[in-house]
KETI-454432 format. One record per residue (C-alpha): residue number from 1; residue in three letters; x, z, y. Coordinates in Angstrom, 3 decimals. Each point is the difference from the previous one (the first is absolute). Layout:
BEGIN
<volo><seq>NUM</seq><type>ALA</type><east>X</east><up>Z</up><north>Y</north></volo>
...
// end
This chain:
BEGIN
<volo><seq>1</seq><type>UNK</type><east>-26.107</east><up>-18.371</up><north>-24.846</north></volo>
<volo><seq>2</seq><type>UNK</type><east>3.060</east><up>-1.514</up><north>1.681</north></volo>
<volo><seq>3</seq><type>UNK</type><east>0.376</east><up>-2.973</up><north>1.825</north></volo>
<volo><seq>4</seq><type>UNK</type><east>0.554</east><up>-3.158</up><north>-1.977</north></volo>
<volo><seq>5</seq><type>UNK</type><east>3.824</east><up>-0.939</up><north>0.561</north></volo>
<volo><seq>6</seq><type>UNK</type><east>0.657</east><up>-2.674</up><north>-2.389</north></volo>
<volo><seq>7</seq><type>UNK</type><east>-1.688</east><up>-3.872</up><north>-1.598</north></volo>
<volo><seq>8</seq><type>UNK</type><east>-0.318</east><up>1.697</up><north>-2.958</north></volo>
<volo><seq>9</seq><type>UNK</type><east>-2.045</east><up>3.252</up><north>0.750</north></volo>
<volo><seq>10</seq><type>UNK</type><east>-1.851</east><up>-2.252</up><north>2.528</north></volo>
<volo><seq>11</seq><type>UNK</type><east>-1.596</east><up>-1.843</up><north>-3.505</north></volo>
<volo><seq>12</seq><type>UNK</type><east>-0.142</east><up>3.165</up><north>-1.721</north></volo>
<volo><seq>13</seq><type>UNK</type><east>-2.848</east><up>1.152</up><north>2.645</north></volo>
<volo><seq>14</seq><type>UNK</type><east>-1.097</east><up>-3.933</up><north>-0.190</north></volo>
<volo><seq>15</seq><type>UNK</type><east>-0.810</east><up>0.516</up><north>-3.678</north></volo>
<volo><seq>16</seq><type>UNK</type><east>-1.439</east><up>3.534</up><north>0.417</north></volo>
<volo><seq>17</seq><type>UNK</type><east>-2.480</east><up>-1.189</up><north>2.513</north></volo>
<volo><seq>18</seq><type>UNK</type><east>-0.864</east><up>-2.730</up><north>-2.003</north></volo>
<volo><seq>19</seq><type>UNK</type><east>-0.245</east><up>1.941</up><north>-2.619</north></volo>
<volo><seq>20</seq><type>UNK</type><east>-3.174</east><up>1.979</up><north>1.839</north></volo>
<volo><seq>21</seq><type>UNK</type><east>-1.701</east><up>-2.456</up><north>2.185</north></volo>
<volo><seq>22</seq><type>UNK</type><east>-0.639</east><up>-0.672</up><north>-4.035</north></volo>
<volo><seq>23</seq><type>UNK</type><east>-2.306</east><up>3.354</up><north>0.013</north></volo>
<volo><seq>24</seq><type>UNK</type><east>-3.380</east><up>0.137</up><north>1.437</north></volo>
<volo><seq>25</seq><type>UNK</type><east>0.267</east><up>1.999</up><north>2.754</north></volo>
<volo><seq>26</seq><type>UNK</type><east>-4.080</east><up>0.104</up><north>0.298</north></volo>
<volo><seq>27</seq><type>UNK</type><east>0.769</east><up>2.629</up><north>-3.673</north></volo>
<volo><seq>28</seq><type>UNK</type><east>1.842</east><up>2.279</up><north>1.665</north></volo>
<volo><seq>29</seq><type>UNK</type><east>-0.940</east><up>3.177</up><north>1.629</north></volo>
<volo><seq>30</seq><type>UNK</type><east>0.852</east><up>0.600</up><north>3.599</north></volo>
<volo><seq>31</seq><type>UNK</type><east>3.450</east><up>1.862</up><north>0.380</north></volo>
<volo><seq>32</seq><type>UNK</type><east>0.964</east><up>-1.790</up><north>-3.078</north></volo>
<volo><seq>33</seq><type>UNK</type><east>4.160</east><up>0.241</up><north>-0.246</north></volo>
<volo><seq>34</seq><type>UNK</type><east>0.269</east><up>-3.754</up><north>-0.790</north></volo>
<volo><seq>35</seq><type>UNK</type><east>-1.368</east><up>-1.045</up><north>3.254</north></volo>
<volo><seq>36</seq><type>UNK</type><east>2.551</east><up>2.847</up><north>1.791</north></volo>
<volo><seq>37</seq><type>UNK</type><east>2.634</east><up>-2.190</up><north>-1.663</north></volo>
<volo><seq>38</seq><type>UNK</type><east>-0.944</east><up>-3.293</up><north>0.424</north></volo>
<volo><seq>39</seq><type>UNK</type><east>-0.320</east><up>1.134</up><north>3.836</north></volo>
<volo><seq>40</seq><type>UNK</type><east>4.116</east><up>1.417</up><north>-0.077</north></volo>
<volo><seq>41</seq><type>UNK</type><east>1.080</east><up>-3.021</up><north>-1.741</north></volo>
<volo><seq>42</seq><type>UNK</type><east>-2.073</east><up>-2.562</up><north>2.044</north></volo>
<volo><seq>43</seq><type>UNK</type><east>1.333</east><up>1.584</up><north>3.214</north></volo>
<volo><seq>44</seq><type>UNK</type><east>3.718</east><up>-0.140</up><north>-1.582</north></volo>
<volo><seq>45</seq><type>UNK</type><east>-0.512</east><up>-3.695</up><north>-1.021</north></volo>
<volo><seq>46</seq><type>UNK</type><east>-1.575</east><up>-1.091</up><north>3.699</north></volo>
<volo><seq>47</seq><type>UNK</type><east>3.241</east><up>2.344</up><north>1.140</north></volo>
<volo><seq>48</seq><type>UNK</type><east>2.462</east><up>-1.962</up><north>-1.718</north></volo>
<volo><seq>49</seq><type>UNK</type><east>-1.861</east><up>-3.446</up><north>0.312</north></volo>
<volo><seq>50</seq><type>UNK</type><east>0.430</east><up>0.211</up><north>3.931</north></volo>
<volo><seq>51</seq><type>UNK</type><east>3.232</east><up>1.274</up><north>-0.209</north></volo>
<volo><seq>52</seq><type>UNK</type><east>1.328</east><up>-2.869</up><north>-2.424</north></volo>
<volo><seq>53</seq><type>UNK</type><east>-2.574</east><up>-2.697</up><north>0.299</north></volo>
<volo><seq>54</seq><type>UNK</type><east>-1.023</east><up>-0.162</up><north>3.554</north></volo>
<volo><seq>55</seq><type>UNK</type><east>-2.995</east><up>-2.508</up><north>0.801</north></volo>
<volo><seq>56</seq><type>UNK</type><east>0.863</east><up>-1.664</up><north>3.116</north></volo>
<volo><seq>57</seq><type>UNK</type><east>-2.871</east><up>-0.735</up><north>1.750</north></volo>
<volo><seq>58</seq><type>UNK</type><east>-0.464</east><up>-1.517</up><north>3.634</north></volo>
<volo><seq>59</seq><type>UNK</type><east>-2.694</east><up>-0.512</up><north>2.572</north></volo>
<volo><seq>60</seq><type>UNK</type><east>-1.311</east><up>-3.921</up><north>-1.460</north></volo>
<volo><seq>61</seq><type>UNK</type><east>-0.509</east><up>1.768</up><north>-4.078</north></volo>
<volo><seq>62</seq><type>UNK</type><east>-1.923</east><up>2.832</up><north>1.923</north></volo>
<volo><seq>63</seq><type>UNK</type><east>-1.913</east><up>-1.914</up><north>1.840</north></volo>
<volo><seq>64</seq><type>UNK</type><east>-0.744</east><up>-2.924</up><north>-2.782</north></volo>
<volo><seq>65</seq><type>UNK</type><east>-1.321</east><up>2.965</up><north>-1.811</north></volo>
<volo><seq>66</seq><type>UNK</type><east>-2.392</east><up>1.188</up><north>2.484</north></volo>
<volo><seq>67</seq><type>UNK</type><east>-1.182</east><up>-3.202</up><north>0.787</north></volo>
<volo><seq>68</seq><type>UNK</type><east>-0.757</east><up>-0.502</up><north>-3.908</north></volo>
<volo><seq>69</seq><type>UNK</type><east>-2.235</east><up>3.479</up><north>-0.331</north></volo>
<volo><seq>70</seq><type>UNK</type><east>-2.031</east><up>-0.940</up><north>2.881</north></volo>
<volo><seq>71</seq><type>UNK</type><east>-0.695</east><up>-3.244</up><north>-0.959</north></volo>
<volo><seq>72</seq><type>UNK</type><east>-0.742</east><up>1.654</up><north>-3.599</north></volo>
<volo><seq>73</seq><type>UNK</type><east>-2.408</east><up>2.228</up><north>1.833</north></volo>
<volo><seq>74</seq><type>UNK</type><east>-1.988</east><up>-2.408</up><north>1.990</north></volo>
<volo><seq>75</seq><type>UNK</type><east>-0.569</east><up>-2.240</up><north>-2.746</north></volo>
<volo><seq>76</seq><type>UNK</type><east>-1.253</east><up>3.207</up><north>-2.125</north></volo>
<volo><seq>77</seq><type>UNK</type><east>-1.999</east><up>0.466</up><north>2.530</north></volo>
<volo><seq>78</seq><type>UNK</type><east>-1.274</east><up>-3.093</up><north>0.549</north></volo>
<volo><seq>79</seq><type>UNK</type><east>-0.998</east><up>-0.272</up><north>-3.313</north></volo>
<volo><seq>80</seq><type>UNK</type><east>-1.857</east><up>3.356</up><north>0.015</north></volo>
<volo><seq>81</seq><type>UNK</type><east>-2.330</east><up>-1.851</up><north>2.979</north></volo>
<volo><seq>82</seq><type>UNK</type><east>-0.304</east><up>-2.749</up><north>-1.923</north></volo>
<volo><seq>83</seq><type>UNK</type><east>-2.120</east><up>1.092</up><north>-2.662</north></volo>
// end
């Protein structure tokens, strides 16, 4: 496939994907050619996503984040000792 270049084929692949996330992929067979092409069009989409719609991230989201999963874990954790 080629690259996305325009809005328009950008929701074209939108829709497509969409359109088999809808399919149980637990029902097909390994080496299935849907999963092949959700793979191309995914990596087109994440392609053209970075390109055109950049997430600008800095050092205080990053670390927020971390911060957030540990505290996740230890209170998993601590809830796992608990009982």
């Amino acid at each position: 496939m080629k690259p996305i270049e325009t809005e328009e084929q950008y929701l074209v692949c939108l829709r497509r994907l969409e359109e088999n996330f809808q399919v149980n992929p637990n029902f097909l067979p390994g080496g299935d050619p849907l999963i092949a092409e959700m793979d191309e069009i995914a990596a087109l989409v994440r392609e053209y996503e970075e390109t055109h719609y950049p997430i600008k991230s800095n050092w205080w989201v990053a670390l927020n984040v971390f911060l957030f999963d540990v505290k996740y874990q230890f209170r998993r954790l601590w809830n796992k000792f608990q009982h």
